[in-house]
N, C-alpha and C positions, 0 to 999 in steps of 0.2 A: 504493500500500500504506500500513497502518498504519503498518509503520516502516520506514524507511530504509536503505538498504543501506551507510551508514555505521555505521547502529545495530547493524544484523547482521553486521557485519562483527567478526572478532576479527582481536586482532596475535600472530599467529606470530612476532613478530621474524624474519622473512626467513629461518625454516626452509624446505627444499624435501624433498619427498619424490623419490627416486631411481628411477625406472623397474625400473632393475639392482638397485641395495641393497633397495629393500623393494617387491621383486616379489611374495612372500606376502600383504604387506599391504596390496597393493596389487589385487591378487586377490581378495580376500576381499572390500574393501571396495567396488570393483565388483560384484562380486557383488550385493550387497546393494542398490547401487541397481536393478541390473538389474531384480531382482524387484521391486522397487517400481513401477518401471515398467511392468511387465506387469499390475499390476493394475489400471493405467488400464482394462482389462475391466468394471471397475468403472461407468464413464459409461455404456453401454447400460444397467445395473439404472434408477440416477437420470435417465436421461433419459427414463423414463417417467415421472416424478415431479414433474419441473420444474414448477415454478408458471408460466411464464408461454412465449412465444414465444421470447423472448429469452434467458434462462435454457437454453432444450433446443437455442437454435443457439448458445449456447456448448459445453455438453457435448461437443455432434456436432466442433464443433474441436477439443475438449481432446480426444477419444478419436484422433481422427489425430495429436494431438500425444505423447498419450503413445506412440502406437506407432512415433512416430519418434523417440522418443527410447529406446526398447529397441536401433534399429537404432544409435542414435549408442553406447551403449554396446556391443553388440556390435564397434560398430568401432573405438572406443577400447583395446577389451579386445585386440580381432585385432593392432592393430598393436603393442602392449606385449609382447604371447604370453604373454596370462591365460587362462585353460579357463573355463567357463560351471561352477558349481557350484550347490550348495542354499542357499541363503540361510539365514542363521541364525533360530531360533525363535523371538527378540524382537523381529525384523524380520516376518516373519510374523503374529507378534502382534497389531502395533502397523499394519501396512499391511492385513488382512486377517481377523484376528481380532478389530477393534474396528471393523469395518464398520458404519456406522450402520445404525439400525433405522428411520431417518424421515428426510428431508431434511434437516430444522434439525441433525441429527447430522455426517452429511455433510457439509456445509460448515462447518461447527465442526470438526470433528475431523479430517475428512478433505485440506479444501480449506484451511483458514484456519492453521489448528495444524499438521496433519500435512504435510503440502508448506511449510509456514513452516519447521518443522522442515528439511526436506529441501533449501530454499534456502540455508539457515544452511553444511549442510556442499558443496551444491556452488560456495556463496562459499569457504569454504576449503580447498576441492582448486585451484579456480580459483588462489587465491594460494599455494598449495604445491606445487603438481606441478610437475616440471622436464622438462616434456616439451608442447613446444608448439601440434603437433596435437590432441593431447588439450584443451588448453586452450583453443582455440580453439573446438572442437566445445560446450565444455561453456558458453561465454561466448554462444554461438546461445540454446543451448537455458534458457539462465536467464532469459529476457525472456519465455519463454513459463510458466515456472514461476512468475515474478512474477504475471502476469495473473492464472492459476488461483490464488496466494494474493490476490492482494486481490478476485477473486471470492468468494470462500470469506467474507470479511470483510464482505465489501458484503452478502451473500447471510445471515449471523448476524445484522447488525445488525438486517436486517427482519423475521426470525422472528423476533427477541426482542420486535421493538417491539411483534408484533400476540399475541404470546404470554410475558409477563411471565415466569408460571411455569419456563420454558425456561430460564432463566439458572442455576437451580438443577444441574436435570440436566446441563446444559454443562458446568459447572465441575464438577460427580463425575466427571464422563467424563476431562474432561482431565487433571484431577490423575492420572487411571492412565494415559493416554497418557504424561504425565510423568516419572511413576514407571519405566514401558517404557522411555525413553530413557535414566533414570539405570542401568537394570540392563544396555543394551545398551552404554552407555559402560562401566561396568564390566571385562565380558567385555573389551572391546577391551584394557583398560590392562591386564590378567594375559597377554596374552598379545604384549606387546612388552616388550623393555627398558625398564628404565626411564629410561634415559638416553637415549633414541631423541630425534634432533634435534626433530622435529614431534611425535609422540607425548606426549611430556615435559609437554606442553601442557596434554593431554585430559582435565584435570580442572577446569580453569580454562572451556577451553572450553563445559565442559557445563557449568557454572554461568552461563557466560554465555547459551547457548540456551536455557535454562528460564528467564531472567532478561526473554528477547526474549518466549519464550513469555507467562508470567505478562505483560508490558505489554503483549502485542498483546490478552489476553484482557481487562484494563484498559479497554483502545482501545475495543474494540467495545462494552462493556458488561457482557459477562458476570461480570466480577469489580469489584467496587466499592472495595477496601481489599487493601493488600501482604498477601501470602500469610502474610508471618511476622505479621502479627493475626491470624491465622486458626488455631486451635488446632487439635491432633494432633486432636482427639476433634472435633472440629466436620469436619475434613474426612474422615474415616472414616465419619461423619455420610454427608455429602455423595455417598460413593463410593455407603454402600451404598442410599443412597435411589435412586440417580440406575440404578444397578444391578437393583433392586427394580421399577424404571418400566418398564425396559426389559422384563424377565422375565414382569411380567406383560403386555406389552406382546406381546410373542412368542408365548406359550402363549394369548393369546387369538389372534392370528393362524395357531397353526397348529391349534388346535381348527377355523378356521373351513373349512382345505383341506379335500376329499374325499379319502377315504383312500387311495384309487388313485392320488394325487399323491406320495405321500412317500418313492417311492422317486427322485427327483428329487435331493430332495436327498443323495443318497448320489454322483451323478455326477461324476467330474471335471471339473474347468475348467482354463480354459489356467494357471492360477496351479499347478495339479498338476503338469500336463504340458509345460512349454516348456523344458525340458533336457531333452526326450529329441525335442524338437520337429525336423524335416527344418530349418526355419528359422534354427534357432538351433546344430545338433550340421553343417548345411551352410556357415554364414555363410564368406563371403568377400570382402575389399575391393574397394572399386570397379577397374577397370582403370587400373593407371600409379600407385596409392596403395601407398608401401613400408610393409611391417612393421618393427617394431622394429630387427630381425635383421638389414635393409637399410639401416638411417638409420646 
């Protein structure tokens, strides 16, 4: 990877979150990967898209990996005794509603930033959870997250190289993924104490993640110069041109379906329906693995 998992690391000072005391928060915040996870659904779109061999027999393993890491949270969640809920709408957003519209989008946004993003906090459950099963599941499943971010990295550097223009729309994109992060941080801190041992943190923290963000963006290319040289009105610029790209980008794509295609996209996918899924509303630990309730 671009940066180092010293770099993405932040220091909690040896706060721990409680299985027992912030079971809410703890709920919620599984949740949210959860859904993240599931929309690893996402690699069958792009793996018809892959430039090359190599490229679509990574997908084919990130899409088994993502679906084993829905199961690792399911079983993280079983053994705490957390319920499966809806994910919040900035999480949705940000995993699902800023779906790229091109490849080079995808692994910018999706692979490189958006999972960079998502390494950043399952480093810091890793070092705050007091609960060691859990931590050990999530210490597996981070080596395979690495991979797909510095895919995602490797994969930006070369659609920028053969397409200069692209660093423009990159950088609009991200600054609203960006933005998506600072308003889902938000939500978080209004609705803990503000004294909450680990919590207390989360404002610091997400200066720090858009910190790692803005330099992995650096790293690869798409950003030339610190975001604070870059004025209000230049990146509002940026958003809406990169915005404008896509739009007409879309409307020429769906002008070109036949009309008897478009009730298509009205149908559910699994990112609708996997709370009320047999899979997910059945799960249960493997044989001889205690729940919370046992330990």
């Amino acid at each position: 990877m671009l940066l180092t998992r010293e770099e993405m690391t932040f220091d909690f000072g040896g706060a721990k979150l409680d299985p027992a005391r912030d079971r809410d928060l703890l709920e919620w915040m599984f949740n949210q990967f959860l859904y993240g996870e599931v929309t690893g659904i996402q690699c069958g779109h792009w793996l018809y898209d892959a430039p090359d061999l190599e490229a679509a027999k990574f997908l084919a393993r990130q899409s088994l990996e993502e679906m084993q890491h829905v199961d690792n949270f399911l079983r993280i969640m079983t053994m705490i005794g957390l319920r499966p809920q809806p994910a919040h709408p900035a999480v949705r957003f940000l995993a699902t509603g800023m779906m790229g519209s091109s490849w080079a989008e995808h692994v910018a946004l999706e692979m490189a930033q958006g999972e960079g993003f998502v390494l950043q906090a399952f480093y810091a459950v890793i070092d705050t959870l007091d609960h060691k099963p859990s931590v050990d599941i999530l210490k597996r499943a981070v080596k395979q997250e690495e991979r797909h971010v510095e895919f995602g990295e490797q994969q930006t550097m070369k659609a920028i190289e053969n397409r200069p223009w692209l660093r423009r729309r990159l950088l609009g994109l991200s600054l609203v993924s960006m933005w998506g992060v600072r308003r889902l941080a938000s939500y978080i801190h209004k609705k803990v104490p503000a004294d909450h041992v680990v919590l207390k943190h989360l404002p610091a923290f997400l200066e720090h993640a858009n910190r790692c963000a803005e330099l992995r963006l650096r790293r690869i290319g798409v950003l030339d110069r610190p975001l604070a040289e870059v004025s209000g009105a230049k990146r509002a610029a940026l958003v809406a041109e990169a915005y404008g790209g896509k739009l007409v980008g879309g409307l020429g794509s769906l002008l070109a379906l036949p009309l008897k295609l478009l009730p298509w996209f009205k149908r559910k996918r699994v990112t609708d329906t996997y709370l009320a899924d047999p899979h997910v509303t059945g799960y249960q630990l493997p044989a001889g693995e205690p729940a919370q309730s046992e330990l």
